[in-house]
C-alpha positions in Angstrom: 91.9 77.2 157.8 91.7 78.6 161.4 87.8 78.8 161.4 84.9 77.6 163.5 83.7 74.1 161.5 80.6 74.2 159.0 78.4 71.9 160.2 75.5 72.2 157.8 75.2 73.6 154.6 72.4 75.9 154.4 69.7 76.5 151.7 70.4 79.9 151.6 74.2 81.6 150.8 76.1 82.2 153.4 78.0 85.6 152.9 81.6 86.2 152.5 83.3 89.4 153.6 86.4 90.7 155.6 86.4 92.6 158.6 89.2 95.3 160.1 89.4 95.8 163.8 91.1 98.9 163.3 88.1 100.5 162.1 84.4 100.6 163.5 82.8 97.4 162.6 80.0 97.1 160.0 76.6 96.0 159.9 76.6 92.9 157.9 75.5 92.1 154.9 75.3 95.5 153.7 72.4 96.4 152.2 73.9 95.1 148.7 72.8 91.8 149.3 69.8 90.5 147.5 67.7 87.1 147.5 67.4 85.3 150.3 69.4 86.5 153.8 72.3 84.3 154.2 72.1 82.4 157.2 75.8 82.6 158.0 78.6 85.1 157.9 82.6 84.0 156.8 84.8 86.5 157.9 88.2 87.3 157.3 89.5 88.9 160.3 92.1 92.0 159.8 94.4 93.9 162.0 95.7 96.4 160.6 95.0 94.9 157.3 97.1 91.9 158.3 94.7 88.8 157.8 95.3 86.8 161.2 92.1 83.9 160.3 88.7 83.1 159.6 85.2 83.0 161.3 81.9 81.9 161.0 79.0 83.5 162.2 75.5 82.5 162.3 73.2 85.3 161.1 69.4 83.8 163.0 67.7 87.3 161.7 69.7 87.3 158.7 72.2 90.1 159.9 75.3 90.6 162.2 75.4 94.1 164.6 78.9 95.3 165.1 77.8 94.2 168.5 77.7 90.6 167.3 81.0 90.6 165.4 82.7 92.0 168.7 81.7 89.6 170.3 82.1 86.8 167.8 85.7 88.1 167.4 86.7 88.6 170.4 85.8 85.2 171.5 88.1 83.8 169.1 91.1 86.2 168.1 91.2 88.3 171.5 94.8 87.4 172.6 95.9 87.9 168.6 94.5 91.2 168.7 95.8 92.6 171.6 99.5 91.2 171.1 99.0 93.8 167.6 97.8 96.5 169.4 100.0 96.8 172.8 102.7 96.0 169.7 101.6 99.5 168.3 101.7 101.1 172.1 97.8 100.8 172.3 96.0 98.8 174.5 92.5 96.4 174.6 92.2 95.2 178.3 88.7 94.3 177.7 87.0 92.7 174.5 87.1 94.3 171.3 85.1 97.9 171.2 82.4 97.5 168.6 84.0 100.7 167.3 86.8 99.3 166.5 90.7 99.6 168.3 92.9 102.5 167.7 96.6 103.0 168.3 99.2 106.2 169.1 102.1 104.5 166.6 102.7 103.0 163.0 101.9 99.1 163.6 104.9 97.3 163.1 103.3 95.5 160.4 102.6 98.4 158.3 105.5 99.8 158.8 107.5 97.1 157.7 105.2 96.9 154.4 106.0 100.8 153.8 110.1 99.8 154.3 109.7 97.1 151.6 107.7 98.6 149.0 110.4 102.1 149.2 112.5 99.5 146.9 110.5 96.7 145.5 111.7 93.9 143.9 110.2 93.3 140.0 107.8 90.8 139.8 106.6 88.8 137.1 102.9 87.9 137.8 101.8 84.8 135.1 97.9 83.9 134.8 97.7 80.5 132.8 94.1 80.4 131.3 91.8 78.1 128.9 88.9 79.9 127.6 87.3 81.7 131.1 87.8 85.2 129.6 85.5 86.7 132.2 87.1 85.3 134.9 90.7 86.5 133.9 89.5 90.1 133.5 88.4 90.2 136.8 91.8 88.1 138.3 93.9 91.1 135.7 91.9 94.1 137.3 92.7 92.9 140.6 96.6 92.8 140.4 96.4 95.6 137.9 94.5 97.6 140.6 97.3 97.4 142.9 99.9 99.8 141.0 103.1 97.9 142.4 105.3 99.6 140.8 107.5 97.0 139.4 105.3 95.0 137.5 104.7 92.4 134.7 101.8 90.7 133.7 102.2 87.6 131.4 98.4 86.3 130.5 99.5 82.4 128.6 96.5 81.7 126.3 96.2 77.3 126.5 94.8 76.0 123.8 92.6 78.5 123.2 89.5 77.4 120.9 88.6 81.8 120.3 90.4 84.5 120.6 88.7 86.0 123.3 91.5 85.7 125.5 93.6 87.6 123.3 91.2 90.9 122.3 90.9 90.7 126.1 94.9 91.0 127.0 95.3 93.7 123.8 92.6 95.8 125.8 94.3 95.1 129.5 97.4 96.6 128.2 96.1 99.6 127.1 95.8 100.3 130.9 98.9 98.1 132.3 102.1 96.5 131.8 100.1 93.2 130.2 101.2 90.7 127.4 100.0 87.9 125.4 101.2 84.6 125.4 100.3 81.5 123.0 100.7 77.9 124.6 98.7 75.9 121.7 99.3 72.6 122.9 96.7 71.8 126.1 98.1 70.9 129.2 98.3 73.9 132.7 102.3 72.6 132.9 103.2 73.1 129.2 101.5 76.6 129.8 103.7 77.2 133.3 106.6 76.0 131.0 106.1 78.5 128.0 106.0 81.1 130.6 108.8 80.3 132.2 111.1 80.4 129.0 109.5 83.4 128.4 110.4 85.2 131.6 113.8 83.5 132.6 115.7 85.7 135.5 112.4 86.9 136.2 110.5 86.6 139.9 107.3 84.4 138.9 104.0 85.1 140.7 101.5 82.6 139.9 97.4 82.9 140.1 94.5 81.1 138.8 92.1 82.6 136.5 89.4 82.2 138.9 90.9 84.2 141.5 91.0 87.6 142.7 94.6 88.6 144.4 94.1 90.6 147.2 94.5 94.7 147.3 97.9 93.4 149.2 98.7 90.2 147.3 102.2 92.0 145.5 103.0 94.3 148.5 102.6 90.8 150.7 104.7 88.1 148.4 107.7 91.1 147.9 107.3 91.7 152.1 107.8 87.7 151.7 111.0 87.7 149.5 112.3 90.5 151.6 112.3 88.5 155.1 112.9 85.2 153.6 115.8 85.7 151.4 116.7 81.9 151.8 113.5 80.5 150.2 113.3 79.2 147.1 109.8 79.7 146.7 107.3 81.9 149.3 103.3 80.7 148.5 99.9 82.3 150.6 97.0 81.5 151.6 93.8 80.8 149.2 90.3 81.9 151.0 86.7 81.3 149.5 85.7 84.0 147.3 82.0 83.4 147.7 79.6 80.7 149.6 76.3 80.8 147.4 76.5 77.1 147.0 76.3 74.0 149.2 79.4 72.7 147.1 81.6 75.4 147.8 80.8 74.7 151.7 81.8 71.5 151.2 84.9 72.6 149.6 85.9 74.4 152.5 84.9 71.5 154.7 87.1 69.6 153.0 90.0 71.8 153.8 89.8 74.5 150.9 93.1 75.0 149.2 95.2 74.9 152.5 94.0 71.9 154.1 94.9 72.6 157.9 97.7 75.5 157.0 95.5 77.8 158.3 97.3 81.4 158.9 100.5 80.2 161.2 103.6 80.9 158.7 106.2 78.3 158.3 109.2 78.0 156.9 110.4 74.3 155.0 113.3 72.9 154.7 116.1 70.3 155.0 116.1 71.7 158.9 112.4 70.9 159.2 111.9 67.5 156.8 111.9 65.6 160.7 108.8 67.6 161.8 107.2 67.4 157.7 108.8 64.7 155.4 109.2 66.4 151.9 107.7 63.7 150.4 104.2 64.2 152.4 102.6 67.7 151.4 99.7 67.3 153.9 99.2 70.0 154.5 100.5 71.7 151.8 104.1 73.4 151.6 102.8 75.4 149.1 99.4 75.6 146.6 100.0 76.3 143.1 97.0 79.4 143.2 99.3 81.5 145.0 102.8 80.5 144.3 106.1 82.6 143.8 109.2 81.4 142.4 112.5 83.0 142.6 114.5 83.5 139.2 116.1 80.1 137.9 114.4 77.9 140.5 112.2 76.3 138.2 114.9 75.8 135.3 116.9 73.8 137.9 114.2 71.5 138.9 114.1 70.5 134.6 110.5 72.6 135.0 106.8 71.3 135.4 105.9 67.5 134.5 104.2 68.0 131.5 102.7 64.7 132.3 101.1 66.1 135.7 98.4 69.1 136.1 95.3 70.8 134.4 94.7 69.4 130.5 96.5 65.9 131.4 94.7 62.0 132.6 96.7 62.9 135.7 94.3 66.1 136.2 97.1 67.5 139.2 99.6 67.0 140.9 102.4 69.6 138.6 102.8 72.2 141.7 103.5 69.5 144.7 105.9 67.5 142.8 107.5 71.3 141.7 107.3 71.7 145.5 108.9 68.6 146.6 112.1 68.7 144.2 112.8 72.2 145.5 112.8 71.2 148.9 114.5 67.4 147.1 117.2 69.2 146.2 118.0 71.5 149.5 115.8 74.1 148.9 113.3 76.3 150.8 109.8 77.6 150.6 108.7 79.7 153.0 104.7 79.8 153.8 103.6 82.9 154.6 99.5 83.5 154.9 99.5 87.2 154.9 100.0 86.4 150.6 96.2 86.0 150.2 94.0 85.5 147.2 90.7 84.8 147.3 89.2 81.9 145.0 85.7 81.0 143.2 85.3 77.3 144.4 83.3 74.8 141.9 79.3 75.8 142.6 77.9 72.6 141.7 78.0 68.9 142.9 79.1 67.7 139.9 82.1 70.3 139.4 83.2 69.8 143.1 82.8 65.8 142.2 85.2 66.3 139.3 87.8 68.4 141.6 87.7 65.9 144.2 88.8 63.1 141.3 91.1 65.0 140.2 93.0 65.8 143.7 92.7 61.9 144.2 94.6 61.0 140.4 96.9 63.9 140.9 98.1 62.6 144.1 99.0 59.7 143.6 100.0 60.7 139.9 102.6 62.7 141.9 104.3 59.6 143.5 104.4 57.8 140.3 106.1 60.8 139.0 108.9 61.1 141.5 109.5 57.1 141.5 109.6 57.5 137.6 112.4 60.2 137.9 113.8 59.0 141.4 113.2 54.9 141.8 115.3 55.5 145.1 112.4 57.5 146.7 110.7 53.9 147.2 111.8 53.0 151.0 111.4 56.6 151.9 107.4 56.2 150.5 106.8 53.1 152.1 107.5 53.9 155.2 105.0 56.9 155.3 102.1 54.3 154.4 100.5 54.2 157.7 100.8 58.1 158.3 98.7 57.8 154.9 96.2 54.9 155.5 95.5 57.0 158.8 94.8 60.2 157.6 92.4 58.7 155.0 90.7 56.6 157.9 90.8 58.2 160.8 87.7 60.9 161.8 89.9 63.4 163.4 92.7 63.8 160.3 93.3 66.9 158.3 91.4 64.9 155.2 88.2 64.7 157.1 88.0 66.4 160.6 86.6 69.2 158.8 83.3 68.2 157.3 80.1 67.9 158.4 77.4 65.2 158.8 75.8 67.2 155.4 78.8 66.0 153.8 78.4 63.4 150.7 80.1 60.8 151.3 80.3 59.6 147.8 83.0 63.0 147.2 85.1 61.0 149.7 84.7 57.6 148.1 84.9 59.5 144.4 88.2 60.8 145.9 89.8 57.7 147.2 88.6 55.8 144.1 90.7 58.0 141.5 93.6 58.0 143.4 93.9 54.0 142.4 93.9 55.5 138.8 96.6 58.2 139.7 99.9 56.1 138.3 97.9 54.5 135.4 97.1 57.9 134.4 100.2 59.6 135.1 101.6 56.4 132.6 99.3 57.7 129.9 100.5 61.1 130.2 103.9 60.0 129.9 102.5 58.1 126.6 101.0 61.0 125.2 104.0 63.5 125.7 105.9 60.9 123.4 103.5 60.9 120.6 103.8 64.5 120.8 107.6 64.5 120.7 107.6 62.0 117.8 105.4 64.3 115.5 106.9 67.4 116.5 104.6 68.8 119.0 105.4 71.1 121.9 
């Protein structure tokens, strides 16, 4: 993410929030807040409610003045902001006014939002979950709050062990266009898969049940579709929900969900595999938290590895291989950060401990996977090796020129560990899908 580094992570929370610089900036935390003052602020900036990055700012008495975030800012997203603004035939010679910038004309931005959504494309927005019924009824209310007006909500129960999950989607559609949808056998891809059969021809809009889609996530990803009608698939930008925890610091240290994407859209493809090689997703085409798939893509890519992701040894891995046989085959996904979501990171050691594992195994889980299906990948994998070794060594790669000397260094060695057990574990997955198959499972 485009963001000042965290170099400590503080006893007390440091305090999430978003900021407009169209409008006169806030005193912050508001007087919600409650425990002990944060000792930082993370902002996400807006202009014109376009998010152009992130900030952190430290709070020494506990708040931020609209003087402060001026200045705080301006120091970092001046030039950004004023390219907006004289775009709008305004102008902000000097810093940013503490009272916020205004403009005499429709900001080409919102205007091209208004164009979109006169004729909006229908969109298909699927929510895989396991049991977090709480979480999934705040992630529904927030695309539900929305009213897009071309919309479909597909809630896939996994594995359920209640039915929780169901009295929750029966309720959700008393207010929505919501539905219900069983995927008994465990696994996140054989839930992506039952939705996809279930939806085919459909735009897919994929979130996490322990997100919250932005009040412009929809508008966004069909503004996306609109000006990229080559790609394949068009994914956003994840941000940090909250920062209560040291974990979730370290999280973001680590790179967050974008690792290095930050908030410069990009556009992937067989033009571009010289500057990015297909077969290296660091950073990330695309993150499978905010992902959108145009209608038959995934049916022509034979779906999601049901021995990859969530539920399986392999723990990962199902959206980056779905990401590297679009772009495989010819395809194109377009990265476009304005798609934002925000995400609850893992609030404990241990959790974040277990995510880290799991990234390591579904990595490398991922390149068994493509050398399973495509043994001719091999020369093409060897020869990114060193670009590899480096960014796992060196102190000023995307892996590790984020973090802080507060950083545990046993999340880094937890993470380099599992991804020796990536193609073992991919193996077993493979193993397991059989015995399925043989007794008639899904």
């Amino acid at each position: 993410m485009e963001s000042t580094l965290v170099t400590a992570a503080p006893s007390a929370p440091t305090w999430v929030d978003d900021v407009e610089v169209g409008q006169p900036l806030p005193t912050l935390p508001g007087p919600e807040v409650t425990g002990p003052p944060p000792t930082r602020l993370w902002l996400l900036v807006r202009v014109f409610t376009e998010p152009i990055g992130t900030l952190f700012v430290d709070l020494p008495d506990g708040t931020a003045t609209p003087q402060m975030l001026a200045a705080a800012i301006t120091a970092r997203y001046a030039e950004e902001i004023r390219a907006r603004v004289r775009a709008a035939g305004g102008d902000m010679p000097g810093p940013l006014p503490p009272e916020g910038v205004r403009v005499p004309a429709t900001p080409p931005y919102l205007a091209r939002r208004a164009e979109v959504l006169r004729d909006p494309p229908p969109i298909t927005v699927v929510i895989c979950t396991r049991d977090r019924p709480d979480g999934l009824a705040r992630t529904l209310a927030s695309v539900l709050d929305q009213g897009y007006p071309r919309l479909r909500v597909l809630v896939v129960d996994n594995a359920p062990s209640s039915d929780a999950t169901a009295v929750l989607v029966r309720e959700a559609a008393r207010t929505g266009p919501v539905e219900y949808l069983l995927a008994p056998e465990p696994g996140l891809s054989r839930a992506r898969n039952r939705a996809v059969a279930a939806a085919r021809g459909e735009i897919l809009a994929w979130l996490d049940d322990d997100e919250v889609a932005d009040p412009y996530w929809l508008a966004e990803v069909a503004r996306a579709l609109a000006d990229h009608p080559e790609a394949d698939v068009v994914s956003g930008v994840v941000v940090p929900a909250e920062l209560a925890t040291p974990a979730q610091l370290w999280f973001e240290q680590f790179g967050g969900h974008s690792k290095g994407r930050g908030f410069t859209p990009a556009v992937f493809s067989s033009a571009t595999a010289h500057q990015q090689s297909p077969l290296y997703p660091l950073p990330p085409f695309a993150v499978g938290a905010n992902m959108v798939f145009r209608p038959g893509v995934i049916e022509d890519i034979g779906g999601f590895d049901t021995a990859l992701g969530a539920g399986t040894p392999a723990m990962g891995g199902e959206d980056t291989r779905a990401f590297t046989q679009v772009l495989l085959a010819g395809g194109t996904i377009a990265y476009r950060p304005t798609m934002l979501v925000r995400h609850t990171h893992r609030r404990d050691l241990a959790g974040l401990r277990q995510q880290m594992r799991g990234y390591g195994t579904g990595l490398t889980a991922y390149y068994t996977s493509l050398l399973w299906s495509r043994p001719s990948l091999l020369p093409s994998l060897l020869r990114l090796v060193p670009t590899a070794l480096r960014d796992l060594t060196a102190p000023d790669s995307l892996r590790v020129a984020g973090i802080g000397p507060d950083f545990p260094r046993e999340l880094l060695r937890a993470n380099r560990r599992a991804m020796l057990l990536g193609p073992w574990a991919y193996l077993r997955g493979r193993m397991r899908d059989r015995r399925r198959g043989a007794s008639g499972g899904e």
